[in-house]
N, C-alpha and C positions, 0 to 999 in steps of 0.2 A: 596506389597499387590496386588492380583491379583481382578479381578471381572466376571462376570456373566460370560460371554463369556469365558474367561477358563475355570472356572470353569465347562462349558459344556462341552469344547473341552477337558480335561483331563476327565471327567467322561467318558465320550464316550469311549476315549481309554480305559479309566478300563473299561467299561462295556464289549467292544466290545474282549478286551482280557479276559475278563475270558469267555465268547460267545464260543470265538475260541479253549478255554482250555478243553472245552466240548465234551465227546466223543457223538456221536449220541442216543446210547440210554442212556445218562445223561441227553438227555435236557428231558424226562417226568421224573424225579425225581419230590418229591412232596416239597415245599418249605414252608418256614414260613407261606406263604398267606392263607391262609383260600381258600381251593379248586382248587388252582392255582398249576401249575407245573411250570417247569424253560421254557416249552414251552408257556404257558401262558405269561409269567414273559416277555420274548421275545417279540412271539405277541402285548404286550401289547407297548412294549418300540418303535417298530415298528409303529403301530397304532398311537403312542403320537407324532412319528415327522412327520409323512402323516396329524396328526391333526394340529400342531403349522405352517407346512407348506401353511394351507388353512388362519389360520390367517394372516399370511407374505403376503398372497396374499389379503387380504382385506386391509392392512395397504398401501400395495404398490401401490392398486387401489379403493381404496375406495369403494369399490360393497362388501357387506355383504357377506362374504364365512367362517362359524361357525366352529369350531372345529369337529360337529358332526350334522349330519341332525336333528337325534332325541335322544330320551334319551335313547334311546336302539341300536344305532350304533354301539356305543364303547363297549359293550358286545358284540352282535353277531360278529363283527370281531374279536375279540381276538377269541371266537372259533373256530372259523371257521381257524382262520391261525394258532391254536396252533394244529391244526391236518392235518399241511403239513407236509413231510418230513422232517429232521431239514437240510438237507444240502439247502434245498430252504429258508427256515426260516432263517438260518445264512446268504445265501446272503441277502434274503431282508431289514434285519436288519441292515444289511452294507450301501446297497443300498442309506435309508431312511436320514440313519443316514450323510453322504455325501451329498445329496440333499439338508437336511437343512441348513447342514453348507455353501452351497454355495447358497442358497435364501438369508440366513443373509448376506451374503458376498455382494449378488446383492443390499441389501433396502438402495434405498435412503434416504438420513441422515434424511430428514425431514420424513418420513415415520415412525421411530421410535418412535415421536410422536402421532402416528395416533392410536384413542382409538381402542381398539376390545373385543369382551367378549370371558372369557374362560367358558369351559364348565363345571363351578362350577357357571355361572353366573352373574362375577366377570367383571365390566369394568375396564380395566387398558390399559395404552399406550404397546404400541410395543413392546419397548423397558424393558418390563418387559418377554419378551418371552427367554430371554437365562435364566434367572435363572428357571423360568419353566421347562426346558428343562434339567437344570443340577440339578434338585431337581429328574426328574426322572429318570438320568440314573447313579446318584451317587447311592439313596438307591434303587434303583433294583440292579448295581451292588454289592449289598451287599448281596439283595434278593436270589441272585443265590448261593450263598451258594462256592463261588468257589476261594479262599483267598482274599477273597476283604472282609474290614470290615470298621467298621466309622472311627477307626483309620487310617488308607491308606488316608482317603478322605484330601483335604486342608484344614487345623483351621479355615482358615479368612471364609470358606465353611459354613465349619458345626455352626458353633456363627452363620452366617445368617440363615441356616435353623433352629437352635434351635428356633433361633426370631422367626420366620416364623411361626412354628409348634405349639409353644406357642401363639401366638394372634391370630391365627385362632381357638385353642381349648376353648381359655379366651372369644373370641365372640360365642362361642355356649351355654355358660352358665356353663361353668365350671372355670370361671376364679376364685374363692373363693378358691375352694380345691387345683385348682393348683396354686396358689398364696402360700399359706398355705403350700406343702411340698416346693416349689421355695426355698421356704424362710429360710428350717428348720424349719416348726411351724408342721410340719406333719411327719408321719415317715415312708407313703407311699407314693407311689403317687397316686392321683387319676385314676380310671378308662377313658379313655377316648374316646374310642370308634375308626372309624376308623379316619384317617389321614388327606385327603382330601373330 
């Protein structure tokens, strides 16, 4: 049974090979996401390890460095880099994606204990940041549309994200209806709105 940390570190390579499998003008293809292209989808996966990166740094030094200044960072950088050219885009995304792995590689053991909030608000210790990390680049590698699907992903994976995805939609106030098909008492599922 593997955990978080591979978990990243295999998402990564799926992500980063189907990235690679992309010819230039594939990456504005337009994608499941509501408004996003696979240059978006990119940007974005970009964006998420230059963010988990600034946590790594407040766990390792304990000086407050947020995921995101404001509640509108993480919007306007994803636009703004999903209309670079994609051969800059694929390095950065390489780049990003190397950097974090080897900040993790840097944190000191006790460090992984050190609380930090994500940018949903959420305080958790450190050492909650690889599954972060592999939550988004297993289902963006999905997102892109480029033979990556849930099945490719690891079982022991996807049962934690299932967990995951469920008790965050059960605390928004849908836990009844999605209880209710969970269970077979329903014969859809509920609507649920988005993800994170």
């Amino acid at each position: 049974m593997s955990g978080p940390r591979t978990w990243m570190d295999d998402g990564t390579a799926l992500f980063l090979g189907a990235v690679d499998r992309l010819t230039d003008a594939e990456f504005s293809a337009p994608t499941a996401l509501d408004g996003w292209t696979r240059r978006h989808v990119i940007a974005h996966v970009h964006g998420n390890a230059e963010a988990l990166r600034r946590l790594l740094t407040w766990a390792a030094t304990g000086d407050e460095n947020r995921m995101y200044a404001d509640a509108g960072q993480r919007a306007r950088e994803i636009e703004e880099l999903s209309a670079l050219p994609a051969s800059e885009l694929r390095t950065l995304v390489h780049g990003s994606a190397i950097a974090l792995a080897a900040d993790m590689d840097a944190l000191p053991r006790d460090a992984w204990d050190a609380l930090v909030i994500t940018a949903q608000g959420r305080t958790v210790p450190a050492r909650e940041i690889p599954f972060m990390r592999a939550r988004e680049v297993c289902v963006h590698a999905v997102d892109l549309d480029r033979g990556v699907t849930f099945a490719d992903l690891p079982r022991d994976f996807t049962t934690a994200l299932a967990a995951d995805a469920a008790a965050r939609h059960a605390t928004r106030g849908d836990a009844s209806a999605l209880a209710a098909w969970l269970t077979g008492r329903a014969d859809r599922p509920p609507a649920l709105g988005p993800w994170l």
